[in-house]
C-alpha positions as CSV (number, residue, x, y, z in Angstrom):
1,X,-83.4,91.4,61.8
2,X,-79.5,89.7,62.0
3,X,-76.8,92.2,61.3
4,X,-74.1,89.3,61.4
5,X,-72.7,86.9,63.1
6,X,-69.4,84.6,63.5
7,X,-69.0,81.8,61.6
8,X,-65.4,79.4,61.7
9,X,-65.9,76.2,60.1
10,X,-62.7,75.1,61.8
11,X,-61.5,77.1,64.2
12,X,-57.8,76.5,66.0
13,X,-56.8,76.6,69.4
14,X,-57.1,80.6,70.9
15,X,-56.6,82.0,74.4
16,X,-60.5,82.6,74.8
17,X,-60.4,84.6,77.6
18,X,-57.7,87.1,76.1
19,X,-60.2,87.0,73.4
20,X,-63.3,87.8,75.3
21,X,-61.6,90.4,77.4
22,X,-60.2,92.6,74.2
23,X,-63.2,92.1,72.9
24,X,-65.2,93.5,76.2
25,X,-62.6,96.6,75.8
26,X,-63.4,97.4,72.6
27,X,-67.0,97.4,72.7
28,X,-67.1,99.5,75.9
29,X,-64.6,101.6,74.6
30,X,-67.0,102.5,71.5
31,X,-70.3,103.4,74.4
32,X,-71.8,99.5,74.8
33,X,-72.8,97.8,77.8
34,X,-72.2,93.9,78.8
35,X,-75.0,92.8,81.0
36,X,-74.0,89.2,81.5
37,X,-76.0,86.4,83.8
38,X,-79.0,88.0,83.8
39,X,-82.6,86.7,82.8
40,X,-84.4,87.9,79.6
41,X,-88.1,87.4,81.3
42,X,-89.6,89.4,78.1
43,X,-88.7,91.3,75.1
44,X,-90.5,93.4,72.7
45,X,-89.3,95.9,69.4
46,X,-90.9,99.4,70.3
47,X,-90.2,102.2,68.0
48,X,-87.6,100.4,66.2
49,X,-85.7,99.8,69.7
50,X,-85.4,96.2,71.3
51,X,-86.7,96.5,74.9
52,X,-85.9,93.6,77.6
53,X,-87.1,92.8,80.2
54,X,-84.4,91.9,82.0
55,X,-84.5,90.4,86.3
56,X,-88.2,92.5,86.4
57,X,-86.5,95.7,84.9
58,X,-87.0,97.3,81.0
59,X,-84.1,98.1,79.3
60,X,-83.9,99.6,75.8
61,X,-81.4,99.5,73.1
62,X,-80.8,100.8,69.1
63,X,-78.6,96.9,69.0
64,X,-78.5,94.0,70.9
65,X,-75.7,91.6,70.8
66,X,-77.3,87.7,71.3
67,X,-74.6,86.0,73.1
68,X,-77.0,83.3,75.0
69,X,-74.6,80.8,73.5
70,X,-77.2,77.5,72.7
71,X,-80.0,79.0,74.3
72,X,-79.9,82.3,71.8
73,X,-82.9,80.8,69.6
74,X,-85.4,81.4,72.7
75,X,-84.1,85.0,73.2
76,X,-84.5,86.0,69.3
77,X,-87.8,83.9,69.6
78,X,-88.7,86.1,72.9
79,X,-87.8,89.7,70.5
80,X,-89.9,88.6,67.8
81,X,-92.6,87.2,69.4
82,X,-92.3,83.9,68.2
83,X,-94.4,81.4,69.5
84,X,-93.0,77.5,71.0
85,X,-95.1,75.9,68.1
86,X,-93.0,78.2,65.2
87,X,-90.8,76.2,63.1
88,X,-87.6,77.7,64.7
89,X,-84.2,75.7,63.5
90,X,-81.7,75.2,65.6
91,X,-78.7,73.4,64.6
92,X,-75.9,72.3,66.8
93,X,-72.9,71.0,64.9
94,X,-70.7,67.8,66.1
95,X,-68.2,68.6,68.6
96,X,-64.7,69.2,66.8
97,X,-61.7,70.1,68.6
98,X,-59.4,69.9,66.2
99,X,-58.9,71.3,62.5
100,X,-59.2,68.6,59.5
C-alpha cells in the first residue's frame, strides 16, 4: 500500500544535496534509519511489517521509504510478490531541465 509520494511537474533548479542532507536529519531525527547501497535480495509483509532481505540479512520495518530511484518498480514488485509476467507500469517522463 503507497502512503505518498513526490510529484513536481516542473521542478526548478535546487541545491540537491543540501536537500538530501536536511532531509536525512530530519528523518533520523524523528527514530528512522537510511540503509543506502545495499541489495534487496527478497522481501515479504509478515504481520503487517515489511521484512527485507537485505545483503543475506532480514530486516523488519512498520514503513519503508522506496527510494530505488528507476529501479523502485522491482522493489515494490519484490514486497508484494509480484511476479515478472504482472502488468506492472512504469513510466519514465522526457528529460526536462528547465520549467516551461
Amino acid at each position: 500500500e503507497c502512503f505518498g509520494g513526490l510529484f513536481s511537474p516542473s521542478t526548478g533548479i535546487l541545491d540537491s544535496h543540501s536537500f538530501y542532507l536536511n532531509l536525512l536529519t530530519d528523518v533520523e531525527d524523528n527514530g528512522a534509519t537510511v540503509i543506502l547501497r545495499s541489495k534487496v535480495e527478497d522481501a515479504d509483509v509478515i504481520d503487517n511489517k515489511v521484512c527485507l532481505n537485505i545483503d543475506g540479512n532480514w530486516l523488519s520495518a512498520d514503513t519503508v521509504i522506496n527510494c530505488a530511484g528507476l529501479h523502485s518498480h522491482n522493489i515494490a514488485a519484490k514486497i508484494h510478490k509480484q511476479s515478472k509476467d504482472d502488468d506492472t507500469t512504469t513510466w519514465h517522463p522526457p528529460k526536462q531541465y528547465f520549467a516551461k
